[in-house]
N, C-alpha and C positions, 0 to 999 in steps of 0.2 A: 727099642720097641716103640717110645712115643714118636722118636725120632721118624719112625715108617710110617706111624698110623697121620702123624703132620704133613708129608710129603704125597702120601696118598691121599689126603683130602683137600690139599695143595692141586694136584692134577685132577681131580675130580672138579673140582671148583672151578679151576682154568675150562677146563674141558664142557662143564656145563653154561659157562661165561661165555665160551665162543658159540655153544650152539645155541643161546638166545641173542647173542649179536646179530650171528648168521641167520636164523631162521627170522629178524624183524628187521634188519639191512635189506633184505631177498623178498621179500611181503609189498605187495604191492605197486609193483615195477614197471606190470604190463595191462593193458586194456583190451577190451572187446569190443572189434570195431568190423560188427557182418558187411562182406562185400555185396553190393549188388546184385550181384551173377556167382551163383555157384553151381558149378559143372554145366548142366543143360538147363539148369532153375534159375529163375530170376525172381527176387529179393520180391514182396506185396511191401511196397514203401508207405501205404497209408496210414499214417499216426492211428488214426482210429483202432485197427488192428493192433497194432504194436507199443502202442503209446499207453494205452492201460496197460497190458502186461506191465511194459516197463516200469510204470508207476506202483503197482503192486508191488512186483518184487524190490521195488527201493525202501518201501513202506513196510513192506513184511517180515525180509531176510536178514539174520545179525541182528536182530532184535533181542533180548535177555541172553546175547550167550558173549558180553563185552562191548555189546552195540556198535560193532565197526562199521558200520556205515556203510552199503555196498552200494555200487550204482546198478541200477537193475538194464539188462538187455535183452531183446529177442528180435527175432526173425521167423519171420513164415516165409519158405521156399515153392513156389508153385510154378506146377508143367505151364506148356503152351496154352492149355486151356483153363488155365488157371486156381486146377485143382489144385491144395497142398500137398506138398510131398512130403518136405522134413522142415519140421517146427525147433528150432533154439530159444531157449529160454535160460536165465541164469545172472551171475552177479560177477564184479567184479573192482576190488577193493583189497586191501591189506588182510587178506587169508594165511591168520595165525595156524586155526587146526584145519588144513584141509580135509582129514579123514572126516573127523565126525562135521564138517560144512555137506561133503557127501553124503554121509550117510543121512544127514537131516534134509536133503534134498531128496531121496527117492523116500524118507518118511513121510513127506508131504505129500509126494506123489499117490503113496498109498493111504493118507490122512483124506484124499478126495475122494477117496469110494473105491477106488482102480485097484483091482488086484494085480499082485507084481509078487514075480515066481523068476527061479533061476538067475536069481542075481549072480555075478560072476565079474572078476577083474577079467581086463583083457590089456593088451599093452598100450599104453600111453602113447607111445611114440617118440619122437626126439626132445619134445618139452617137456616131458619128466612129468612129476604129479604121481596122480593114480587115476585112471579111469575103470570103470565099472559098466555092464550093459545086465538086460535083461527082459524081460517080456509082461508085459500087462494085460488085461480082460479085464473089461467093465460091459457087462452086458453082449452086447452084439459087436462091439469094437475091438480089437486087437493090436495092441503095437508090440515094436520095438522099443528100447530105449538104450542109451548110452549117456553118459555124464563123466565129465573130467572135474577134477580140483587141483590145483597148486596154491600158491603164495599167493596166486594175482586174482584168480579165477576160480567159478563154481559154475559150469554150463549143463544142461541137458539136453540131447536133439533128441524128439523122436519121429519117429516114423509108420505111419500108418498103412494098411491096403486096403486097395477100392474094391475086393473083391473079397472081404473074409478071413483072405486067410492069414495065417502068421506072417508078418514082414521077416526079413534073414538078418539075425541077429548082426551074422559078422558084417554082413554088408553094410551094416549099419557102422557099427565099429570101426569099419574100414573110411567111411567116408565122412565120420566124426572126428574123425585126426586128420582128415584130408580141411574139412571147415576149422578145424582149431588152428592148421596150419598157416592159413592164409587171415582168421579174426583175431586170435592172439598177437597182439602188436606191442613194441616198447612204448612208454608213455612220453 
C-alpha cells in the first residue's frame, strides 16, 4: 500500500515537474510586431497615437500579479480616409496565467466605464491560446471586441461603427486571428 501511495506521488510529481517546465520553456517565445497594412487598412504610424498607449500598457500591465514585465503594443488601422477601423492594443512578455491575463484585460476594459455583455470564447485559431469576443456600450458608442492570450501574448482588437450600430462580432473574430496571424512572430 505505501508502495502505491510512493509511486503515485512519484508520477504526480513528474507529471506536475513537466508542466511547470513546459508551461515557463513555452512563455515568452513570441512578439508582437503590427504590420503596416492590414487587409485594405493601413497602420496610423504616428508615435503620438500609439506611443502612449504603448507606454501605458508597459507601465500598467503585470503589475501586482508577479510583475512580468510586458512590453506594451498597439495599433490603430484606418480606411482610405483615415477613419479607424480596428484598434489593437495589448502586451506581450512571458504569459505564465493566460486565463486570468484575459480576463484581467476585458476587466479593465469594463473598469473604464464601458459596458461589455456577451462575453463568449470563439476559436483561437492555429496558435492556440484562448480567445474571447464580445460587445460594449458606453453611451452612444458601440463596439466589438476580441482578445487573444497565450504564453507570449495578451492582445485586444476592437472595432467600432460609424453608423451606431453594432459592429459583427464574428467578423471581428474572424479578422483578429487573420491580424494575430500575421503580428504574432518568433522572437
Amino acid at each position: 500500500m505505501l508502495g502505491t501511495i510512493a509511486a503515485v506521488l512519484v508520477i504526480v510529481g513528474g507529471a506536475l515537474g513537466y508542466f511547470i517546465w513546459d508551461t515557463t520553456s513555452n512563455a515568452g517565445t513570441q512578439k508582437i510586431v503590427f504590420p503596416a497594412t492590414f487587409k485594405d487598412l493601413k497602420a496610423n504610424d504616428d508615435p503620438a497615437v500609439t506611443g502612449k498607449i504603448q507606454d501605458e500598457l508597459t507601465s500598467k500591465i503585470g503589475q501586482g500579479d508577479g510583475n512580468w514585465k510586458p512590453t506594451g503594443v498597439a495599433g490603430v488601422y484606418q480606411d482610405s480616409d483615415s477613419n479607424p477601423q480596428l484598434i489593437a492594443v495589448g502586451v506581450y512578455g512571458k504569459v505564465l496565467l493566460p486565463k486570468q491575463e484575459l480576463d484581467q484585460m476585458f476587466s479593465g476594459f469594463t473598469g473604464a466605464g464601458a459596458k461589455v455583455t456577451d462575453r463568449h470564447s470563439v476559436d483561437p485559431g492555429p496558435k492556440g491560446g484562448q480567445m474571447d469576443c464580445a460587445t460594449s456600450e458606453d453611451g452612444e458608442s458601440k463596439l466589438a471586441l476580441c482578445a487573444w492570450a497565450d504564453n507570449s501574448s495578451v492582445v485586444m482588437v476592437l472595432k467600432g461603427s460609424d453608423d451606431g450600430s453594432q459592429p459583427d462580432v464574428d467578423k471581428l473574430a474572424a479578422d483578429t486571428r487573420d491580424l494575430r496571424a500575421v503580428a504574432e512572430v518568433a522572437k
